[in-house]
HTML snippet that shows the backbone in 3Dmol.js (N, CA, C, O; Angstrom):
<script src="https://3Dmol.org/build/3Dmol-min.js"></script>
<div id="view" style="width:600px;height:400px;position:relative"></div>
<script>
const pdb = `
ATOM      1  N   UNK A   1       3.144  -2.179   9.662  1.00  0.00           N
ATOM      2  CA  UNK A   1       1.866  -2.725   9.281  1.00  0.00           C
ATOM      3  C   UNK A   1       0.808  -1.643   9.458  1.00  0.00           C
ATOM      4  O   UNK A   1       0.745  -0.826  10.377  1.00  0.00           O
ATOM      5  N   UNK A   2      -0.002  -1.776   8.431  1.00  0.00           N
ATOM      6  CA  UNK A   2      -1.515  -0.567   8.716  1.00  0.00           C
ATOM      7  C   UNK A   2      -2.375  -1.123   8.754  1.00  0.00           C
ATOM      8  O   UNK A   2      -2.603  -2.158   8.129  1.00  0.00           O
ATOM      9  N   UNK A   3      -3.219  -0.446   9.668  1.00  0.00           N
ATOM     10  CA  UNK A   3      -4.689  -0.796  10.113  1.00  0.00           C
ATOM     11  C   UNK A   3      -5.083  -0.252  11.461  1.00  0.00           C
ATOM     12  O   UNK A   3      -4.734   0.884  11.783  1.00  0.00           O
ATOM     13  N   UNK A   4      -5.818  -1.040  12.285  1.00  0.00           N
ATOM     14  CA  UNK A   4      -6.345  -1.044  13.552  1.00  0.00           C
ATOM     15  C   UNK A   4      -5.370  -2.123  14.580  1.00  0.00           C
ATOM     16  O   UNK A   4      -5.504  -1.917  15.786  1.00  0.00           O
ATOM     17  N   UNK A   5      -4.737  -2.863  14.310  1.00  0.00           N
ATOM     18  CA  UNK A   5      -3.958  -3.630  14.936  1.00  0.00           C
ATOM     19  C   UNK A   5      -2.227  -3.741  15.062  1.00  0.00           C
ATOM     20  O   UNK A   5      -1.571  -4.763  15.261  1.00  0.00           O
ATOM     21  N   UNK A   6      -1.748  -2.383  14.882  1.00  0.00           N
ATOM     22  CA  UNK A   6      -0.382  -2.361  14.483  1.00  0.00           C
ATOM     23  C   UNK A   6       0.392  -2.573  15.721  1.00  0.00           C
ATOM     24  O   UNK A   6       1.606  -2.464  15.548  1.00  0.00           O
ATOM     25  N   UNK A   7       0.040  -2.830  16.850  1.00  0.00           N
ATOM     26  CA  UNK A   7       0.654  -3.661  17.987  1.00  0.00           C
ATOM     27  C   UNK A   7       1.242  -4.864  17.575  1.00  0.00           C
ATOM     28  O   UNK A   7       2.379  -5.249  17.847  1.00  0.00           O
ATOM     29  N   UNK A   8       0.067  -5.648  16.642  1.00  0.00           N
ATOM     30  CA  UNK A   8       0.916  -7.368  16.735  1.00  0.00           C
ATOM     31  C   UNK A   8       1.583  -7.491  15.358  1.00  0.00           C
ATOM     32  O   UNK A   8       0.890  -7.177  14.391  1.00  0.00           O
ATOM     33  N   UNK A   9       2.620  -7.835  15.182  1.00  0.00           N
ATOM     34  CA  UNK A   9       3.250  -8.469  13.581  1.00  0.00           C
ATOM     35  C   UNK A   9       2.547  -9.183  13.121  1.00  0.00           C
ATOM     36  O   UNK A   9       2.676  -9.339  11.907  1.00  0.00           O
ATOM     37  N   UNK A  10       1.496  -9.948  13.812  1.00  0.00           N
ATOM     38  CA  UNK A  10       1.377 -11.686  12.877  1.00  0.00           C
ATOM     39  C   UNK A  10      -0.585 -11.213  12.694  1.00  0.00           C
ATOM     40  O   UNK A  10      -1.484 -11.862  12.159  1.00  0.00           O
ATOM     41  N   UNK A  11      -0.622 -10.005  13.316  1.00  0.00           N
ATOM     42  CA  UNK A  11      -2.421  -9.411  12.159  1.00  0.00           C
ATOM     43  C   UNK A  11      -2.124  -8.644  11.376  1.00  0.00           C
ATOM     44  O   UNK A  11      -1.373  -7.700  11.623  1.00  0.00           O
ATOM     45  N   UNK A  12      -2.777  -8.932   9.968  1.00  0.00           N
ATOM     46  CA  UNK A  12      -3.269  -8.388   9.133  1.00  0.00           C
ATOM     47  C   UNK A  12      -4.879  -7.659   9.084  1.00  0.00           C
ATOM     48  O   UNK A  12      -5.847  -8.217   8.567  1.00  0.00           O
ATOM     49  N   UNK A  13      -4.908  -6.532   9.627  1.00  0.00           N
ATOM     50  CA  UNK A  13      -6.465  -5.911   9.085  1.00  0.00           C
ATOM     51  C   UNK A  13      -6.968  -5.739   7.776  1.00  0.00           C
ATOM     52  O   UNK A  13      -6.884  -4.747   7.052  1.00  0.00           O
ATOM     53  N   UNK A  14      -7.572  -6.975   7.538  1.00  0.00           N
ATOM     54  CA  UNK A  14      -8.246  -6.860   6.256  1.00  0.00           C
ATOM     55  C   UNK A  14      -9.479  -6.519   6.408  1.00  0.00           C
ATOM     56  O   UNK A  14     -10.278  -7.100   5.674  1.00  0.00           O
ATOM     57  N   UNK A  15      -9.986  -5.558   7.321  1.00  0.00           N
ATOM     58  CA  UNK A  15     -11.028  -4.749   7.066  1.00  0.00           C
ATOM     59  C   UNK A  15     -10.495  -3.122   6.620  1.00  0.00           C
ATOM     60  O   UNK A  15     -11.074  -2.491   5.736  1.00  0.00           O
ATOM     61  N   UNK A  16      -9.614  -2.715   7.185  1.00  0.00           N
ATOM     62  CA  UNK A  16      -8.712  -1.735   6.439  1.00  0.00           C
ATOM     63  C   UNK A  16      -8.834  -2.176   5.057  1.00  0.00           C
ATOM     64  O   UNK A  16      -9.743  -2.021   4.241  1.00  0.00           O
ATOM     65  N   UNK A  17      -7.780  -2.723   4.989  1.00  0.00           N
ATOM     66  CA  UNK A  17      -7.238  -3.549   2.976  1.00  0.00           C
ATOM     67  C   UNK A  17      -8.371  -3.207   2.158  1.00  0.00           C
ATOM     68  O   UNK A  17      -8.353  -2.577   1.100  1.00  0.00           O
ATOM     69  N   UNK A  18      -9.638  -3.829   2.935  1.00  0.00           N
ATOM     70  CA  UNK A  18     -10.455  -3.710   1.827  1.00  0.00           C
ATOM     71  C   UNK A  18     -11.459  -2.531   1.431  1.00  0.00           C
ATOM     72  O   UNK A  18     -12.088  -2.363   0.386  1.00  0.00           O
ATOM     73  N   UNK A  19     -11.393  -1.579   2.894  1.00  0.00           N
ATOM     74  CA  UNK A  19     -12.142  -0.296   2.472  1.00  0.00           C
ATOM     75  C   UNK A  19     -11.594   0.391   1.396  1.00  0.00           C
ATOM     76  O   UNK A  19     -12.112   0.769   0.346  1.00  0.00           O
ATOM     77  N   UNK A  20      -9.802   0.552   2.075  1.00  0.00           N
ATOM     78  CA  UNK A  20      -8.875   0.897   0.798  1.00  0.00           C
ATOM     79  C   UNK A  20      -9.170   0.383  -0.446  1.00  0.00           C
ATOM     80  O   UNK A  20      -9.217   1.166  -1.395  1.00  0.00           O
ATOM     81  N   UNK A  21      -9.413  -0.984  -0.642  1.00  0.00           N
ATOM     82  CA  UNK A  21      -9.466  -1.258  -2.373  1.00  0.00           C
ATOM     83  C   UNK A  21     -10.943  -0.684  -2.749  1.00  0.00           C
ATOM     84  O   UNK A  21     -11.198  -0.382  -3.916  1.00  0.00           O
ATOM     85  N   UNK A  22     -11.910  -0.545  -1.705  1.00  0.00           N
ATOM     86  CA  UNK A  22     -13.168  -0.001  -2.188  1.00  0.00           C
ATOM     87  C   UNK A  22     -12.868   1.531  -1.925  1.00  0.00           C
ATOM     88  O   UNK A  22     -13.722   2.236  -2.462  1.00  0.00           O
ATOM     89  N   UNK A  23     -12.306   1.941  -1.534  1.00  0.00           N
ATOM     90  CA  UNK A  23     -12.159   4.039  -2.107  1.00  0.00           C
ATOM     91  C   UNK A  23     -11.743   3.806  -3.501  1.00  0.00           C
ATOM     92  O   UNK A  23     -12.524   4.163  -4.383  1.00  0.00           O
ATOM     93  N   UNK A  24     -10.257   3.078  -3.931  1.00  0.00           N
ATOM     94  CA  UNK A  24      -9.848   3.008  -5.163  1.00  0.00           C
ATOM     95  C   UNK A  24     -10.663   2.692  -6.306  1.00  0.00           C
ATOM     96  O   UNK A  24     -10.663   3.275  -7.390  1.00  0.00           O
ATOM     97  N   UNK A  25     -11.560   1.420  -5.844  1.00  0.00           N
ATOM     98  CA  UNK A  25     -12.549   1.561  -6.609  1.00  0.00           C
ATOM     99  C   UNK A  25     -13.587   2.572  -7.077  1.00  0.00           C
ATOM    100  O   UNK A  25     -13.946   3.061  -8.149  1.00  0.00           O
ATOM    101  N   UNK A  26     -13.944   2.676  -5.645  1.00  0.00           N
ATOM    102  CA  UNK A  26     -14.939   3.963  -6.205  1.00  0.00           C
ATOM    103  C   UNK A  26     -14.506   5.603  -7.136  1.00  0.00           C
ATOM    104  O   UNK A  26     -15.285   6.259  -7.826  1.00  0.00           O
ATOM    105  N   UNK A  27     -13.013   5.916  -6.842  1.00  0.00           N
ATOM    106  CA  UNK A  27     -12.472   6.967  -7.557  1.00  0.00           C
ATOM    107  C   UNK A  27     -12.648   6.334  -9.041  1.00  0.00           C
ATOM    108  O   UNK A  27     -13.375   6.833  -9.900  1.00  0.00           O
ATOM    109  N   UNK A  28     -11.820   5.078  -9.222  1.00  0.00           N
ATOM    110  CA  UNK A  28     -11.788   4.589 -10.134  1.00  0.00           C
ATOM    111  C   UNK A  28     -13.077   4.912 -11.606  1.00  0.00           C
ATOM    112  O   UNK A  28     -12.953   5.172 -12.803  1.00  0.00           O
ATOM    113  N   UNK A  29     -14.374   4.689 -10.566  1.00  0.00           N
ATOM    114  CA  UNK A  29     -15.686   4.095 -11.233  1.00  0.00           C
ATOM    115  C   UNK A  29     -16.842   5.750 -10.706  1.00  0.00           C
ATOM    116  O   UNK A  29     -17.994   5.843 -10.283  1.00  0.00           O
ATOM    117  N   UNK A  30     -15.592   6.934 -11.080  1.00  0.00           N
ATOM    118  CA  UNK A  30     -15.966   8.179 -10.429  1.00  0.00           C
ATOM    119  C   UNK A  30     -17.186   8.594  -9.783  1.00  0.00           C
ATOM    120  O   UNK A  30     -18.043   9.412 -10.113  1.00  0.00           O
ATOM    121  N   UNK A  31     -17.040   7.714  -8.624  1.00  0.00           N
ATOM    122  CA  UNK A  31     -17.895   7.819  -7.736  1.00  0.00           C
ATOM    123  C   UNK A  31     -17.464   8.328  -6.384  1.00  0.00           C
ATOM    124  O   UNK A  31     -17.360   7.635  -5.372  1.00  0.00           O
ATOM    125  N   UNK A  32     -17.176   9.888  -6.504  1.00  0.00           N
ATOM    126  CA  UNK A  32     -15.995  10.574  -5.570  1.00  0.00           C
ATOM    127  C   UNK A  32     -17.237  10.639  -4.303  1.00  0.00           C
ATOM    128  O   UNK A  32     -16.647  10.630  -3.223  1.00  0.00           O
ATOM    129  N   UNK A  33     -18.545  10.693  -4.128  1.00  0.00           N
ATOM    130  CA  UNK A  33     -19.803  10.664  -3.430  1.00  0.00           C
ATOM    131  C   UNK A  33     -19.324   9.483  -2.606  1.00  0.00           C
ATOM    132  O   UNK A  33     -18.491   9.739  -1.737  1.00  0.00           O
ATOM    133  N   UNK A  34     -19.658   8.440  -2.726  1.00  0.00           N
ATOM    134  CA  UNK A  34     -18.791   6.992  -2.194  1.00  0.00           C
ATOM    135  C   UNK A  34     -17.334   6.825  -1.697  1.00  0.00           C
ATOM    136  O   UNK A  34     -17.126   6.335  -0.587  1.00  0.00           O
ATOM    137  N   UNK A  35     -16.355   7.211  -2.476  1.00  0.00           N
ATOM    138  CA  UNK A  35     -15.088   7.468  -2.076  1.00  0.00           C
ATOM    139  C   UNK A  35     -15.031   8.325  -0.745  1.00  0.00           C
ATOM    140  O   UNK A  35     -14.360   7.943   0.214  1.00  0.00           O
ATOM    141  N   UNK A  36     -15.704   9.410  -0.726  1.00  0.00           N
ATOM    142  CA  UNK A  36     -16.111  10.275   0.741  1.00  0.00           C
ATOM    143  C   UNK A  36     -16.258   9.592   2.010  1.00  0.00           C
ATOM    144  O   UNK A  36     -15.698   9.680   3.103  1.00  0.00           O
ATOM    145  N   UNK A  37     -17.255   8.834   1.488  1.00  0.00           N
ATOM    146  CA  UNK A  37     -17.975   8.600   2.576  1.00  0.00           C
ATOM    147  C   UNK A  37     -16.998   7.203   3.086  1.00  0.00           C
ATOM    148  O   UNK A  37     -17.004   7.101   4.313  1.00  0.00           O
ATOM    149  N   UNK A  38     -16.276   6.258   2.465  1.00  0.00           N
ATOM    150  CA  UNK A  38     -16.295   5.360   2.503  1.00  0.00           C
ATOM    151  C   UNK A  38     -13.971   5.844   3.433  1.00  0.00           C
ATOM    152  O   UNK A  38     -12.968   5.322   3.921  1.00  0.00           O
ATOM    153  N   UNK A  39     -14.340   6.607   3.186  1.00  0.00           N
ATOM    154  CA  UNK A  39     -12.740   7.244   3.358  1.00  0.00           C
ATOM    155  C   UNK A  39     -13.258   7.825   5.112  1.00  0.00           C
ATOM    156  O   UNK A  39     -12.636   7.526   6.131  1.00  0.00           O
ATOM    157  N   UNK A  40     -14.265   8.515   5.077  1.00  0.00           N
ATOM    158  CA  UNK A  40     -14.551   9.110   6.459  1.00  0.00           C
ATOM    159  C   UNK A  40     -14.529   7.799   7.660  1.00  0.00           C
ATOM    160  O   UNK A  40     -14.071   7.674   8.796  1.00  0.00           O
ATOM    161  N   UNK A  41     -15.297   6.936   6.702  1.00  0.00           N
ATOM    162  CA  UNK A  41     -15.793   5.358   7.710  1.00  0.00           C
ATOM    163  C   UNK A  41     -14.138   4.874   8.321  1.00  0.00           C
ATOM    164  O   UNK A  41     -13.865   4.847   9.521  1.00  0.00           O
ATOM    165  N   UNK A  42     -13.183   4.525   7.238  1.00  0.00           N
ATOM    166  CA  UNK A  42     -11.707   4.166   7.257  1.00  0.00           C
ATOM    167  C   UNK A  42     -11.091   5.029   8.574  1.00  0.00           C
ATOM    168  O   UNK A  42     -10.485   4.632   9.570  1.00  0.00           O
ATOM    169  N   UNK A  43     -11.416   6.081   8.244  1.00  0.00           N
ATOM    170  CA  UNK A  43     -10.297   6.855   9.491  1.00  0.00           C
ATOM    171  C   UNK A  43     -11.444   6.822  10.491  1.00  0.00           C
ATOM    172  O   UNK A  43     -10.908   6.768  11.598  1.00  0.00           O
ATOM    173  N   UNK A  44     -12.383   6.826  10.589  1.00  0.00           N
ATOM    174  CA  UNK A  44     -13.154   6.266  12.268  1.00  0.00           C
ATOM    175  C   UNK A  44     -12.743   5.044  12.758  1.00  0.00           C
ATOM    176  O   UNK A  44     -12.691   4.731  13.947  1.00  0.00           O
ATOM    177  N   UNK A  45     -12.417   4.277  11.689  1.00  0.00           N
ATOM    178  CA  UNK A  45     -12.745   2.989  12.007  1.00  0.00           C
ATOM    179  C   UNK A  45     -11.087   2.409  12.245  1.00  0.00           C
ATOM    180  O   UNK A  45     -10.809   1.249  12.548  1.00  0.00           O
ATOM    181  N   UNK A  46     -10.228   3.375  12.054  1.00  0.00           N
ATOM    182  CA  UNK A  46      -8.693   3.391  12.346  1.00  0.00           C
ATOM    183  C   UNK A  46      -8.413   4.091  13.895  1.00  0.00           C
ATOM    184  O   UNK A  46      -7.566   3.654  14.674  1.00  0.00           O
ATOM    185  N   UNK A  47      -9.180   5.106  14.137  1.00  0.00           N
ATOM    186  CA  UNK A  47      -9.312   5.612  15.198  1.00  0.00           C
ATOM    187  C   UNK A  47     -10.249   4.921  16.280  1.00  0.00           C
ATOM    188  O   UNK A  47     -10.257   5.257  17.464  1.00  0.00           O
ATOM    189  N   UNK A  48     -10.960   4.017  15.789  1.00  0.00           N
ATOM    190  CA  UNK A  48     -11.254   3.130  17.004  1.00  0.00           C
ATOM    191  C   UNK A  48     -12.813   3.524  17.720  1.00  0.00           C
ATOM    192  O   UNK A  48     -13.309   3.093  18.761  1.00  0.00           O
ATOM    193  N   UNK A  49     -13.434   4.658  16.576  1.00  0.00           N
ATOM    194  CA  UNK A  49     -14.780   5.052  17.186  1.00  0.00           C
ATOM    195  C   UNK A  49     -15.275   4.288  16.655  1.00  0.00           C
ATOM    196  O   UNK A  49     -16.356   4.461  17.217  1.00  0.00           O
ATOM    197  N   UNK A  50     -15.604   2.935  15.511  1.00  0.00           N
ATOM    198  CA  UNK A  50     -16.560   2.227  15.579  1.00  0.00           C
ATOM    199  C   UNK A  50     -16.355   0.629  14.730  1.00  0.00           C
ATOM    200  O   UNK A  50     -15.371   0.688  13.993  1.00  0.00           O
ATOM    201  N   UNK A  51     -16.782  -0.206  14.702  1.00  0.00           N
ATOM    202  CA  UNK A  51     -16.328  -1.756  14.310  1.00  0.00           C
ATOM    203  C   UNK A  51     -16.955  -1.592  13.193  1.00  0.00           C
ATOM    204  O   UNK A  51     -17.976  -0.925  13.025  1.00  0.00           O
ATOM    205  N   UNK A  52     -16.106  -2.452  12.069  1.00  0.00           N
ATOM    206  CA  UNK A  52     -16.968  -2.222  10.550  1.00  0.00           C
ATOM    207  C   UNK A  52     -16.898  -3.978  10.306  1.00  0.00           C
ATOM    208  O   UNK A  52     -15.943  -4.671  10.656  1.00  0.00           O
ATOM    209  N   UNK A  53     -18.281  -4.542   9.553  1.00  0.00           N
ATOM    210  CA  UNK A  53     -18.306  -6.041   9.436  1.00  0.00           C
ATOM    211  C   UNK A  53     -18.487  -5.494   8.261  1.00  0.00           C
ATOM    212  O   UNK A  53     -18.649  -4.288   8.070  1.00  0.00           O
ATOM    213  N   UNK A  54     -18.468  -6.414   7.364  1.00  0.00           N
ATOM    214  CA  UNK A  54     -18.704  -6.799   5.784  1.00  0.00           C
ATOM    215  C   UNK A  54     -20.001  -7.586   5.756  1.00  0.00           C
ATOM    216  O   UNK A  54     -20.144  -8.584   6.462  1.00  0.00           O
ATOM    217  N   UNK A  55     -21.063  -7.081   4.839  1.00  0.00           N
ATOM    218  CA  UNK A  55     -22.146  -8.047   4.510  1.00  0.00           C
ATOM    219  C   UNK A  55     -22.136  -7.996   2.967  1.00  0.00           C
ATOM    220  O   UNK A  55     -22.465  -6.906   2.500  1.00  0.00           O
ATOM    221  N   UNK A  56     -21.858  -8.857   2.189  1.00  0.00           N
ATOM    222  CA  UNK A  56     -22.070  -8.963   0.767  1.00  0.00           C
ATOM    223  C   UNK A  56     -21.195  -8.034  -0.049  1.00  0.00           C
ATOM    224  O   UNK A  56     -21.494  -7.366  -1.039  1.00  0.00           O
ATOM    225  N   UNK A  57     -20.001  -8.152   0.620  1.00  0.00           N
ATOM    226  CA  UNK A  57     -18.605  -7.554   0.136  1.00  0.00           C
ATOM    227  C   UNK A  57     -18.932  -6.075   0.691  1.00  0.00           C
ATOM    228  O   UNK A  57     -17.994  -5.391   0.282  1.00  0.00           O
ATOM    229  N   UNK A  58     -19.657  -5.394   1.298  1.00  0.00           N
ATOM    230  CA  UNK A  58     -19.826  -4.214   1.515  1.00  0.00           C
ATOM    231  C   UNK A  58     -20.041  -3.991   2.785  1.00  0.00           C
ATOM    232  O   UNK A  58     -20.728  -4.710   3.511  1.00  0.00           O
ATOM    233  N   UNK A  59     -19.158  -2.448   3.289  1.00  0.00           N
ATOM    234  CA  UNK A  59     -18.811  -2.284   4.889  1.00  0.00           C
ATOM    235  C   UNK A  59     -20.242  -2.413   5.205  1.00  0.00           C
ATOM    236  O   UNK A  59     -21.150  -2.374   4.375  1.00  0.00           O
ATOM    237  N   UNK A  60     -20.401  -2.615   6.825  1.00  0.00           N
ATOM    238  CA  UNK A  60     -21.416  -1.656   7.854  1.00  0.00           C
ATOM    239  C   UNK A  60     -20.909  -1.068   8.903  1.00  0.00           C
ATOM    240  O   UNK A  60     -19.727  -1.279   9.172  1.00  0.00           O
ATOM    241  N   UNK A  61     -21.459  -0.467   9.472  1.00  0.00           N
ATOM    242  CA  UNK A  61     -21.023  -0.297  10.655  1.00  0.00           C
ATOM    243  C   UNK A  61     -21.792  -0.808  11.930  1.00  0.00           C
ATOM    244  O   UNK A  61     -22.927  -0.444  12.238  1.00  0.00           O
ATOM    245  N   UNK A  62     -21.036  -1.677  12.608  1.00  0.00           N
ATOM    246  CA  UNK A  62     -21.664  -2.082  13.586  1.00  0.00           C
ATOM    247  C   UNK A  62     -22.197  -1.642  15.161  1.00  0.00           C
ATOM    248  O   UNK A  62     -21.518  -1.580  16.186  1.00  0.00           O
ATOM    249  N   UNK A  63     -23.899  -1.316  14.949  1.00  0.00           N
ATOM    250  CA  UNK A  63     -24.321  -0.214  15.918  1.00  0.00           C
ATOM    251  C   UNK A  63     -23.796  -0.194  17.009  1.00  0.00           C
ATOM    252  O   UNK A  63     -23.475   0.940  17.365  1.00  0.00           O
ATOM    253  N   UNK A  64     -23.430  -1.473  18.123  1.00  0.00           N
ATOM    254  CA  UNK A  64     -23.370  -1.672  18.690  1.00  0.00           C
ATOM    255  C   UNK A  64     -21.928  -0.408  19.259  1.00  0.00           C
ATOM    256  O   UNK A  64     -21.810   0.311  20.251  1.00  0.00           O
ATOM    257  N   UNK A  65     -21.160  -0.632  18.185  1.00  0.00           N
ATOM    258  CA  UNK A  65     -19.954   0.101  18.532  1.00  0.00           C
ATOM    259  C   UNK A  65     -19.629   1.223  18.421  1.00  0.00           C
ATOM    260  O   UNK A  65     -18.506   1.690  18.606  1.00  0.00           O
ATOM    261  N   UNK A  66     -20.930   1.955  17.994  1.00  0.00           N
ATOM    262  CA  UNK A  66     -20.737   3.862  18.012  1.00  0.00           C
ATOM    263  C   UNK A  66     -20.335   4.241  19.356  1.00  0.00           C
ATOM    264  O   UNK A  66     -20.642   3.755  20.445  1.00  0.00           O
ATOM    265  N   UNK A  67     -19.763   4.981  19.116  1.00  0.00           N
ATOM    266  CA  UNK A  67     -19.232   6.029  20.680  1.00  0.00           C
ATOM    267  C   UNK A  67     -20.498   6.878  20.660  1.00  0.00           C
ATOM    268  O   UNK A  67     -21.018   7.341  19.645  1.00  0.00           O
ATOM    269  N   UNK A  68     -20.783   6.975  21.496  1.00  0.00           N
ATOM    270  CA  UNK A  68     -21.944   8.262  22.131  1.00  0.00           C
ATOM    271  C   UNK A  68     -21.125   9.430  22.037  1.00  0.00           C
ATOM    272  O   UNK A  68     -19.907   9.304  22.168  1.00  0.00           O
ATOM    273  N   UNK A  69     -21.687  10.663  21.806  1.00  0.00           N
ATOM    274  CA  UNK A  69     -21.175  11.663  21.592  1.00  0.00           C
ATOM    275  C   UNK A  69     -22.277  12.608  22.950  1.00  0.00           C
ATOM    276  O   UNK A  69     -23.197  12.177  23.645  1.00  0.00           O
ATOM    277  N   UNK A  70     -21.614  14.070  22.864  1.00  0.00           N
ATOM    278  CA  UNK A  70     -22.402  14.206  23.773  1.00  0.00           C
ATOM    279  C   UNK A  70     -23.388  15.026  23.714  1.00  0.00           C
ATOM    280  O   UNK A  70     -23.799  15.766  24.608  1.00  0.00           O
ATOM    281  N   UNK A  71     -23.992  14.824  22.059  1.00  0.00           N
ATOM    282  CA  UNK A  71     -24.919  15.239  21.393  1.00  0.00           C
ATOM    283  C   UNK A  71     -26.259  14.012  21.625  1.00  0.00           C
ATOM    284  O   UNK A  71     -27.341  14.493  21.961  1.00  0.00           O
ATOM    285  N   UNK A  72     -26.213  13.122  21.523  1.00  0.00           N
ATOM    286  CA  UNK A  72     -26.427  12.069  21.688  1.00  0.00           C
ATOM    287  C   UNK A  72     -27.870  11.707  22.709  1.00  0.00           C
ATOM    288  O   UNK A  72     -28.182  10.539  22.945  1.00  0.00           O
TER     289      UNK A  72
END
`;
const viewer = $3Dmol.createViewer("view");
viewer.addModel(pdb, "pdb");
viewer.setStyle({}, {cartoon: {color: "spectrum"}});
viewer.zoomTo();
viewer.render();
</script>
């Protein structure tokens, strides 16, 4: 299983699923600007530096869950 939860069999991350269908889209609708960015968010957000909600079919990222860096 892929995503953020590949410990349990019985989750599905459909916040993964759907960034994925939105990169495809965006290559699709050659918007490689979007595809970037939206591909960088996916592997943070697989790696666990930050929580992504959906508002109106489209990611955010939820502030709350940035890692501090030690720029910061």
């Amino acid at each position: 299983m892929s995503g953020r939860y590949t410990e349990y069999d019985n989750v599905t991350d459909f916040i993964a699923i759907r960034l994925r269908n939105l990169i495809r889209e965006s290559y699709r609708m050659e918007r490689h600007d979007m595809a970037k960015v939206l591909s960088i968010a996916l592997k943070d957000y697989l790696e666990g530096k930050h929580d992504i909600v959906f508002v109106d079919g489209w990611p955010h990222i939820v502030k709350d869950s940035v890692k501090k860096t030690e720029h910061d």
